[in-house]
Kinemage of the C-alpha trace (Angstrom):
@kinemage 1
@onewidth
@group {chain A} dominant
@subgroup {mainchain}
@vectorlist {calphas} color= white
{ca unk a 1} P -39.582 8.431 51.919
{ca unk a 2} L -36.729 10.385 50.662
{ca unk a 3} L -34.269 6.905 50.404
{ca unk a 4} L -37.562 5.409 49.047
{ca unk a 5} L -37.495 7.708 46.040
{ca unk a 6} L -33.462 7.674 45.628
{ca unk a 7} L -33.857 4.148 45.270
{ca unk a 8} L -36.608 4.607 42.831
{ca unk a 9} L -34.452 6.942 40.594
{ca unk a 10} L -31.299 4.828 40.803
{ca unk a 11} L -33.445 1.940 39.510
{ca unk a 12} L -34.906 4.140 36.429
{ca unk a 13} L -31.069 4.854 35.567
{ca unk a 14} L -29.761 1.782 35.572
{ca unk a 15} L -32.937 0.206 33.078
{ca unk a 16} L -32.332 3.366 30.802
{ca unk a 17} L -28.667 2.442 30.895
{ca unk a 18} L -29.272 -1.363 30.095
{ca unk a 19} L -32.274 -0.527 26.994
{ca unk a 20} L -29.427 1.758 25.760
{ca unk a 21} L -26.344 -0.629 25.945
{ca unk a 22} L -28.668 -3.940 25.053
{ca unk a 23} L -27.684 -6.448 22.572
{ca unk a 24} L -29.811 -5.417 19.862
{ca unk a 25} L -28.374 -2.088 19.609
{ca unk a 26} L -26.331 -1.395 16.383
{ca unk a 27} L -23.165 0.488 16.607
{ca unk a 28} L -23.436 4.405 15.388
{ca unk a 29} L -21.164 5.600 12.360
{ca unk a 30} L -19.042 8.974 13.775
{ca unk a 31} L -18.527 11.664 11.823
{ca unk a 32} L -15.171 12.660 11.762
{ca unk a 33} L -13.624 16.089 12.918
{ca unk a 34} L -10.956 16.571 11.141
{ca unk a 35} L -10.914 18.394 8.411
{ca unk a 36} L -9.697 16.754 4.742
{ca unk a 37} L -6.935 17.771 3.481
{ca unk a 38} L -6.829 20.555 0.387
{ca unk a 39} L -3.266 19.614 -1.050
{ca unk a 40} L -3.872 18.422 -4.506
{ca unk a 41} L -0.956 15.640 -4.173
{ca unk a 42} L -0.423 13.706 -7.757
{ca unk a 43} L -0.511 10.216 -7.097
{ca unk a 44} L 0.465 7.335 -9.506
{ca unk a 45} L -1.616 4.214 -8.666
{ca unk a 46} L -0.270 1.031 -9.748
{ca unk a 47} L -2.139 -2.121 -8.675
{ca unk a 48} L -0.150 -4.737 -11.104
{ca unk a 49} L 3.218 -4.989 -12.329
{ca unk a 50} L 6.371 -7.310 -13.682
{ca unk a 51} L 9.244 -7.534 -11.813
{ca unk a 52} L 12.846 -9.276 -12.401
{ca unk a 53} L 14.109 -10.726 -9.275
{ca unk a 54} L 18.031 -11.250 -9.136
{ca unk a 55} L 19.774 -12.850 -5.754
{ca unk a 56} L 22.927 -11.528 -4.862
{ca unk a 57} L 26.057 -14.172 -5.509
{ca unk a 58} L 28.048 -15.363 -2.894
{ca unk a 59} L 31.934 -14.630 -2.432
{ca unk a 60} L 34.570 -16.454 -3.871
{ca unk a 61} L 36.802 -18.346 -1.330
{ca unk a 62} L 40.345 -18.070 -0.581
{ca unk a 63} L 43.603 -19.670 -1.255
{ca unk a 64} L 46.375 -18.525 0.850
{ca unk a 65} L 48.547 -20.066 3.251
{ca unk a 66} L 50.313 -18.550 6.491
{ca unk a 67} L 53.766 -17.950 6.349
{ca unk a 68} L 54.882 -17.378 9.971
{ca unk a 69} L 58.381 -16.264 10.962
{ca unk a 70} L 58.955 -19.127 12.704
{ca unk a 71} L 57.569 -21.204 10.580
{ca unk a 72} L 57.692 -21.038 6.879
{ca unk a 73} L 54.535 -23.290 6.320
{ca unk a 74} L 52.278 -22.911 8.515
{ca unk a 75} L 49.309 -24.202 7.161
{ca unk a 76} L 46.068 -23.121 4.916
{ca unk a 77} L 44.208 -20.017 6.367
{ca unk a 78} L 42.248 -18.880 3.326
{ca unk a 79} L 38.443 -17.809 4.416
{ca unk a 80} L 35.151 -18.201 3.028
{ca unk a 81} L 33.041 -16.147 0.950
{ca unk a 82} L 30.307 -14.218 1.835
{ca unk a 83} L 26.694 -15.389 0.956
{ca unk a 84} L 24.904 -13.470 -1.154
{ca unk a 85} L 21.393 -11.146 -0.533
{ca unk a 86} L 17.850 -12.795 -0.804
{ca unk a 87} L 15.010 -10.423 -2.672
{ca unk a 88} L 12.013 -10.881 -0.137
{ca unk a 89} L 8.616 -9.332 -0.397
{ca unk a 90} L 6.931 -8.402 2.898
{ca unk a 91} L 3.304 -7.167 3.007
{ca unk a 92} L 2.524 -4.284 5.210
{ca unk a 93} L -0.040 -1.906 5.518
{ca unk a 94} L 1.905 1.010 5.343
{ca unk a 95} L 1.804 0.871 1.166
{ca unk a 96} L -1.053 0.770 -0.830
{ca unk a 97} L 0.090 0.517 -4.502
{ca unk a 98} L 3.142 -0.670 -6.788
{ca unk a 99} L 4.493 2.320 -7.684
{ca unk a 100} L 7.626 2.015 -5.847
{ca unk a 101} L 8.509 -1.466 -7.150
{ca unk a 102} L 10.980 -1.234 -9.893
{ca unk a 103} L 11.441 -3.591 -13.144
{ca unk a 104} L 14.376 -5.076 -11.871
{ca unk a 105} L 15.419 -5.899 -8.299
{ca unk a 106} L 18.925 -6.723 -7.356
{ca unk a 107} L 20.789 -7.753 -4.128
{ca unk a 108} L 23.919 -7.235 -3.375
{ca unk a 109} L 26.871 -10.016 -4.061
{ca unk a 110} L 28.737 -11.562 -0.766
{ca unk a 111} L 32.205 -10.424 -0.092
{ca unk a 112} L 34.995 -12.745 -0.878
{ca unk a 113} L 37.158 -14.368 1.145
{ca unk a 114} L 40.685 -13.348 2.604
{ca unk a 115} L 43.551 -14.479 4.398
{ca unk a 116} L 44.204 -15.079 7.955
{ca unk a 117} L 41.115 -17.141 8.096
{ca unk a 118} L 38.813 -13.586 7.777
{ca unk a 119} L 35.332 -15.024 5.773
{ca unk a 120} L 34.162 -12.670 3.688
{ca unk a 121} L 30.684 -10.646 4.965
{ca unk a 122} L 27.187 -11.762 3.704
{ca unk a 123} L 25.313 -9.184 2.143
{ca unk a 124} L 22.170 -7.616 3.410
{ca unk a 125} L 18.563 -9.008 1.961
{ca unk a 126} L 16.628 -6.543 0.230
{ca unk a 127} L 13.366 -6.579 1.666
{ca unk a 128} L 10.643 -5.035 -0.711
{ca unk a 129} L 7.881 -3.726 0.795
{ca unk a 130} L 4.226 -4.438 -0.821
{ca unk a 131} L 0.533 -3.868 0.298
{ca unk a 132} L -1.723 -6.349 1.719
{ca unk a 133} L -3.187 -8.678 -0.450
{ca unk a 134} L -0.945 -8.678 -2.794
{ca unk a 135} L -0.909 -12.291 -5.280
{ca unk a 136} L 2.414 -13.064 -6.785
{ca unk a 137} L 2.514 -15.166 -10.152
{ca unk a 138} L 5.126 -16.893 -11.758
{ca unk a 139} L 5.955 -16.606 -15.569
{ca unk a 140} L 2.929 -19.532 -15.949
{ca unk a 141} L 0.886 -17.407 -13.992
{ca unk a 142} L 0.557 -19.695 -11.395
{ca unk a 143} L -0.249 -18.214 -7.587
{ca unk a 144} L 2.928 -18.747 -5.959
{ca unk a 145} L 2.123 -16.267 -3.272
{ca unk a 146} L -0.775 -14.301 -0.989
{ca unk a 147} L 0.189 -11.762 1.344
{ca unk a 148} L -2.773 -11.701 3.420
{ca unk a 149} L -1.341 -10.468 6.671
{ca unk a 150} L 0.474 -7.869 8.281
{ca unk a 151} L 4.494 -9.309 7.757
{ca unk a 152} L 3.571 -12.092 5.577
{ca unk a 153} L 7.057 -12.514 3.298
{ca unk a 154} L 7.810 -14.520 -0.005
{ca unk a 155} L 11.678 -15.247 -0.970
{ca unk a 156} L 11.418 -14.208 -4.609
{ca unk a 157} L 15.445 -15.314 -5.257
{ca unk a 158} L 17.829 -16.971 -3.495
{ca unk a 159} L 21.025 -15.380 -2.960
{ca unk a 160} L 23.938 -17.643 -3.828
{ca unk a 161} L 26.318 -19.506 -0.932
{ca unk a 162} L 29.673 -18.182 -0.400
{ca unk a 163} L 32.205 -20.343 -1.725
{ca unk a 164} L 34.916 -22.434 1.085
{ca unk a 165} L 38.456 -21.314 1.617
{ca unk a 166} L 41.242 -23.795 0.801
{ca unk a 167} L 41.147 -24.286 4.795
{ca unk a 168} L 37.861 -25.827 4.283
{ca unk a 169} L 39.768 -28.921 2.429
{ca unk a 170} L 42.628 -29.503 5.068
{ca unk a 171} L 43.017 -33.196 5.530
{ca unk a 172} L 45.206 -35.034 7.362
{ca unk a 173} L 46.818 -36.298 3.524
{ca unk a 174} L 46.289 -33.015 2.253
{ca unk a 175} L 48.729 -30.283 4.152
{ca unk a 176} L 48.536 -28.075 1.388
{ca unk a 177} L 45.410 -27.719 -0.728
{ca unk a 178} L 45.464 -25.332 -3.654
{ca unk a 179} L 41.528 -25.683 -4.189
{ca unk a 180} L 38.907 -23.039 -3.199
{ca unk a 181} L 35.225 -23.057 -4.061
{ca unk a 182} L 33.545 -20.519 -6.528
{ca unk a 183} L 30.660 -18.640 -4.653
{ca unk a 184} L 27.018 -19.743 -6.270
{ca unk a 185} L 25.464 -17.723 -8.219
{ca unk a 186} L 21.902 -15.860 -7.280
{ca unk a 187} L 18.793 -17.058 -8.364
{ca unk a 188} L 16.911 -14.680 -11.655
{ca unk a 189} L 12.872 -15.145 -11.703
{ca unk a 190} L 9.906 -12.991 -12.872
{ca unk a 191} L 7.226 -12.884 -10.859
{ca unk a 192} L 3.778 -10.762 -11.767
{ca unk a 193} L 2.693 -8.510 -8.513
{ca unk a 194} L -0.990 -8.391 -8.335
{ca unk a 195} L -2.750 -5.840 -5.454
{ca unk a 196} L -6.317 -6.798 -4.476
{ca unk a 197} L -7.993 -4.571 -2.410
{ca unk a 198} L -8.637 -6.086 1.150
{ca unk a 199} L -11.689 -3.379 2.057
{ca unk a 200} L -14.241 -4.978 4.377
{ca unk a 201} L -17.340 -3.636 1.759
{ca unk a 202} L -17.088 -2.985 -2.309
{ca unk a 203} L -18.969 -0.268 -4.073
{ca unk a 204} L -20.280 -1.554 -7.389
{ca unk a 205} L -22.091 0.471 -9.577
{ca unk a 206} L -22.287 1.723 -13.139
{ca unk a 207} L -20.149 4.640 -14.518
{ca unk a 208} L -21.468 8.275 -12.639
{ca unk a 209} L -23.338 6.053 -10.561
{ca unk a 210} L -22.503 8.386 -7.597
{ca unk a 211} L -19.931 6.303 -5.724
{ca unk a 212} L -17.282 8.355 -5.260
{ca unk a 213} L -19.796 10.983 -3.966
{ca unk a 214} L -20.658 8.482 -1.587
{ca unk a 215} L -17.473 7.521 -0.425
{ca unk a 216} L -16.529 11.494 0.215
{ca unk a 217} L -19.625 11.863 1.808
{ca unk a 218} L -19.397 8.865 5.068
{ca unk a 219} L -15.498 9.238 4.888
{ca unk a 220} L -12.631 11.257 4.956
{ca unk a 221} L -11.379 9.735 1.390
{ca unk a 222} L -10.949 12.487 -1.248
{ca unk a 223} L -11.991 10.498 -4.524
{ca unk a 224} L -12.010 12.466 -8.256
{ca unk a 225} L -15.813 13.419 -9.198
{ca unk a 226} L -16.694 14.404 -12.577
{ca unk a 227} L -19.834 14.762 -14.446
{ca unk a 228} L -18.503 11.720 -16.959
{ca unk a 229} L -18.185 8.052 -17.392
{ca unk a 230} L -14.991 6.189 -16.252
{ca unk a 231} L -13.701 9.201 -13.392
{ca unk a 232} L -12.902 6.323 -10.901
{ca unk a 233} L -9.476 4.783 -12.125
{ca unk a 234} L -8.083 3.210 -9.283
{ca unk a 235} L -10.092 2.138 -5.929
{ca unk a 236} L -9.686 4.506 -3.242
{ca unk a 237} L -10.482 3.120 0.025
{ca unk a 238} L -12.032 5.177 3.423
{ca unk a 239} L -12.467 3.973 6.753
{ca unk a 240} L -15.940 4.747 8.501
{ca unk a 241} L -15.003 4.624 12.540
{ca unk a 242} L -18.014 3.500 14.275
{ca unk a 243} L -18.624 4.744 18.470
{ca unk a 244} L -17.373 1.095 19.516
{ca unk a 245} L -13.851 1.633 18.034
{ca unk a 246} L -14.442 -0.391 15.312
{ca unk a 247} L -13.263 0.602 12.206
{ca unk a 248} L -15.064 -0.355 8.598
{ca unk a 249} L -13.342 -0.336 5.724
{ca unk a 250} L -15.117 0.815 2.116
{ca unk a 251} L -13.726 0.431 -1.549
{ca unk a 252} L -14.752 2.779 -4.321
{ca unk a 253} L -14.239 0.735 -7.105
{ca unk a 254} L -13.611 1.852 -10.791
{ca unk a 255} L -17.413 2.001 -12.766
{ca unk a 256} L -18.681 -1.703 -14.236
{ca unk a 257} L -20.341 -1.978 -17.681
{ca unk a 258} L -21.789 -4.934 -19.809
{ca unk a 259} L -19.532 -7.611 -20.423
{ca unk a 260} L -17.118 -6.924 -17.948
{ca unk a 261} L -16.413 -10.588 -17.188
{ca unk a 262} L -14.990 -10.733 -20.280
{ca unk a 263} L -12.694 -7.629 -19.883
{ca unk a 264} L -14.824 -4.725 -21.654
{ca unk a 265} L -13.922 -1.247 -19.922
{ca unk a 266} L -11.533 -1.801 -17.122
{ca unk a 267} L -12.778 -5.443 -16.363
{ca unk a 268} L -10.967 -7.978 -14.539
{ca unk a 269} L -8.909 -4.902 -12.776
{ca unk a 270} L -12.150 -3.825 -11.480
{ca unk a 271} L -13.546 -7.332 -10.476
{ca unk a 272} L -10.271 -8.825 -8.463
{ca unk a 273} L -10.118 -5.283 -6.423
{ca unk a 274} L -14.222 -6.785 -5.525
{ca unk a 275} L -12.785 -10.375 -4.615
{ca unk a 276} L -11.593 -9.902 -1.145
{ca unk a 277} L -14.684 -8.064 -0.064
{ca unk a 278} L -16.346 -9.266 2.675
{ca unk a 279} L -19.646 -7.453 1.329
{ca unk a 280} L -20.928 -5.653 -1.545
{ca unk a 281} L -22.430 -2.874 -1.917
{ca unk a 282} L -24.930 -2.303 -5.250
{ca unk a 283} L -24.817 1.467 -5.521
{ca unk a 284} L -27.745 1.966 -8.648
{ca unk a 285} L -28.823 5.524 -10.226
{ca unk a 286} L -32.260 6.085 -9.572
{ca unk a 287} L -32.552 8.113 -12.570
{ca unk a 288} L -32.009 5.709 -15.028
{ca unk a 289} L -33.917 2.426 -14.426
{ca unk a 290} L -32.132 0.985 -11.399
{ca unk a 291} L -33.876 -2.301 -11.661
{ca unk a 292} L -31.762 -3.304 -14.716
{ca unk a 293} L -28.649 -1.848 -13.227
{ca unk a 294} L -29.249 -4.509 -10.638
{ca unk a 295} L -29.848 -7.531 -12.924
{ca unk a 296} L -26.574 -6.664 -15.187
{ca unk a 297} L -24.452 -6.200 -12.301
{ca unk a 298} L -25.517 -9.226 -10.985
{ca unk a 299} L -24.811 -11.629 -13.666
{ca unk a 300} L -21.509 -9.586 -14.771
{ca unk a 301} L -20.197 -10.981 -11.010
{ca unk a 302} L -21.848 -14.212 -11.405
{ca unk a 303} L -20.100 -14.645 -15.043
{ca unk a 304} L -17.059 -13.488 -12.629
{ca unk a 305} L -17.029 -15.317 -9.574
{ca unk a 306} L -19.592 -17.663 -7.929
{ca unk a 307} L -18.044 -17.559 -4.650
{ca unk a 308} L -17.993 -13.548 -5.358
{ca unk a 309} L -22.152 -13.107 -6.145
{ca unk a 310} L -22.937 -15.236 -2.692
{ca unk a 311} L -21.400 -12.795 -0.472
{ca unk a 312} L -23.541 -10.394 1.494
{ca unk a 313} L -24.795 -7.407 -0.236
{ca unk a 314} L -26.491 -4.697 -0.023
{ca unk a 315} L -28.845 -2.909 -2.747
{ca unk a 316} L -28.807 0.875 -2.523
{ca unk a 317} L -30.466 3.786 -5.010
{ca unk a 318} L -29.027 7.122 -5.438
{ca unk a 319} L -30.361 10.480 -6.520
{ca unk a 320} L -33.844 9.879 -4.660
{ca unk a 321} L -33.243 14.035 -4.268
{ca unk a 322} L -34.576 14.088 -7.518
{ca unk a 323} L -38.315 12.880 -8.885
{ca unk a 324} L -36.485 10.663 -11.028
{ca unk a 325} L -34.612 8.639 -8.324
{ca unk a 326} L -37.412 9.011 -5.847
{ca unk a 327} L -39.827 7.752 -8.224
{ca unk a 328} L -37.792 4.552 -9.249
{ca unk a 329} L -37.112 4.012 -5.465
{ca unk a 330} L -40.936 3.449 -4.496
{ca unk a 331} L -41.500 1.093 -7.724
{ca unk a 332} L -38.130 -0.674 -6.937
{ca unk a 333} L -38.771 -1.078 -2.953
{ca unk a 334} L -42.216 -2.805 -3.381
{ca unk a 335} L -39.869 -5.430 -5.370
{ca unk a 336} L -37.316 -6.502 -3.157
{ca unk a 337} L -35.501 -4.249 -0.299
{ca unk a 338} L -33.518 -1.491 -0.922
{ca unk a 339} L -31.854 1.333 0.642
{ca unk a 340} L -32.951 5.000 -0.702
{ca unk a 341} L -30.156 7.522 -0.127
{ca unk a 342} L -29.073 10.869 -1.758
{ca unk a 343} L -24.976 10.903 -1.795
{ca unk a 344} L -24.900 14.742 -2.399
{ca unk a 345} L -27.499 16.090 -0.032
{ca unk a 346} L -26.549 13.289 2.724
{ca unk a 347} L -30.176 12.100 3.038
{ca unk a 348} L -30.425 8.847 4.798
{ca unk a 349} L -26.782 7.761 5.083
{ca unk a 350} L -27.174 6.886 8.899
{ca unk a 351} L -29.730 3.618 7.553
{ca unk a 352} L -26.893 2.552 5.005
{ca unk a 353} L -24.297 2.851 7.820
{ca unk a 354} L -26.002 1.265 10.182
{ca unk a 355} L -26.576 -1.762 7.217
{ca unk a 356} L -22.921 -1.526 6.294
{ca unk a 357} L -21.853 -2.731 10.048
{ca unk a 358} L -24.830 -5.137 10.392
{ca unk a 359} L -22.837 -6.986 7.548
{ca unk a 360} L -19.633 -6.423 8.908
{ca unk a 361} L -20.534 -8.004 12.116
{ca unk a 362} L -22.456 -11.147 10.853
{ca unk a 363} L -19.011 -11.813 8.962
{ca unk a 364} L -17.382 -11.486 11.917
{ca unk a 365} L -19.995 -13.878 13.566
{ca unk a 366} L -19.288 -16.432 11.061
């Protein structure tokens, strides 16, 4: 009787274990631990900028000829020049902005040639680092280049090839050549550096909408909030860790008015930061008739991007702490479904989190 009833509880355990662990069961957003940091470091954000790329120029060769002691002529031994330094942009996601990119960008010129058949040394490429996702245009403004991945590089300029010692010419007719080669000189282009977010989700909203009190709230990101209209100037971008090691990246992108298609308020900034998105996130004030929100945010992405207002989304209202919000929730969820949350008082994040990696996981799917 006793093994009888072992047997019985070993076979409770393992059904709890497999209801628990089944594949229906959505991943749980962790909070985390640690504690945000309180140093007020000034950062300077810079998502697009103009750069002069200049390629180093390769070494002169040399003319020279060995004079031995026991033999007066001895031959050419002049050595080659030195190539000059490529200017290569590698994408990495150790940076996150421009600000380290300067105007002009210069490698280094090859070392010329010397006697006793020593080439000059090439110089080293400057590698620049830049964040992922970064588009590079030409002066056209023509894609030339999209870092995508981890150690994706573009060669922005060519260094120039180091020019051939007069040994280099030696012919059986010509014993003594008095002709060396001029090192090339480096390639000079502009390019336009371009960062697009590459967040897994994309907070759009209106001005004060509340999404930088969202993104403080589920993450450990430590966005500006202000009581007025345009606070969000740059994205800032927090990572929600999930129990199954997974890792979900959000955006809090800068407010979006009327006629932002066209460039009104920040724009275009705003709207390429959305365009790597895997899903979007429609963060509308419940206080002030969320239903239009909706409808002009819509058709500003639309006017935007097709490919952009088919990705997965989901619609969320804000402030349901207050009658207001709460009110325009109920009319708004008999409509079509939404999310109800409260950013500041934390009410109901765990159903947008749970959303958020529903849509993260059907991308993945795909």
């Amino acid at each position: 009787m006793k093994l009888l009833g072992l047997f019985r509880i070993l076979t409770i355990n393992t059904t709890t274990v497999c209801r628990q662990y089944s594949s229906d069961t959505v991943p749980r957003a962790l909070r985390s631990l640690k504690a945000k940091s309180t140093k007020n470091t000034v950062q300077y954000y810079v998502d697009s900028c103009r750069v002069r790329t200049i390629g180093g120029n390769g070494g002169d060769g040399c003319i020279s000829f060995l004079h031995a002691w026991c033999k007066d002529q001895a031959g050419p031994n002049g050595g080659d020049g030195g190539h000059g330094g490529h200017v290569i942009f590698q994408a990495t996601h150790s940076k996150k902005s421009l600000n380290h990119c300067n105007s002009v960008i210069q490698a280094k010129h090859g070392e010329k040639g010397f006697s006793k058949d020593c080439d000059g040394k090439n110089a080293q490429h400057i590698i620049v680092p830049v964040p992922l996702g970064t588009i590079i245009r030409n002066e056209l403004g023509q894609v030339v280049g999209d870092l995508q991945e981890e150690g994706m590089m573009f060669l922005a300029a060519r260094g120039g090839a180091g020019g051939r010692g007069n040994k280099f010419f030696l012919t059986d007719t010509e014993q003594s050549p008095l002709i060396a080669e001029y090192g090339a000189e480096g390639e000079t282009n502009h390019y336009y550096l371009e960062v697009r977010s590459m967040a897994h989700m994309g907070l759009i909203g209106f001005p004060n909408a509340g999404k930088s009190t969202l993104l403080r709230a589920i993450t450990r990101a430590r966005p500006t909030v202000a009581p007025y209209p345009f606070t969000t100037l740059r994205p800032h971008i927090g990572m929600i860790p999930y129990d199954d090691y997974e890792q979900v990246a959000i955006a809090d992108l800068p407010g979006l008015i009327p006629g932002s298609h066209k460039n009104y308020g920040l724009g275009i900034q705003f709207l390429q930061h959305a365009e790597r998105c895997r899903g979007l996130i429609f963060l509308l004030d419940g206080s002030d008739n969320p239903k239009e929100q909706y409808e002009i945010l819509s058709h500003e992405v639309k006017q935007y991007s097709e490919q952009l207002s088919t990705r997965p989304r989901c619609i969320v209202v804000n402030k349901i702490d207050v009658p207001e919000g709460k009110k325009s929730y109920q009319e708004l969820s008999s409509e079509m479904q939404v999310i109800g949350i409260s950013a500041k008082t934390g009410n109901n994040l765990s159903e947008l989190l749970s959303v958020v990696r529903k849509i993260y996981d059907s991308d993945d799917n795909k």
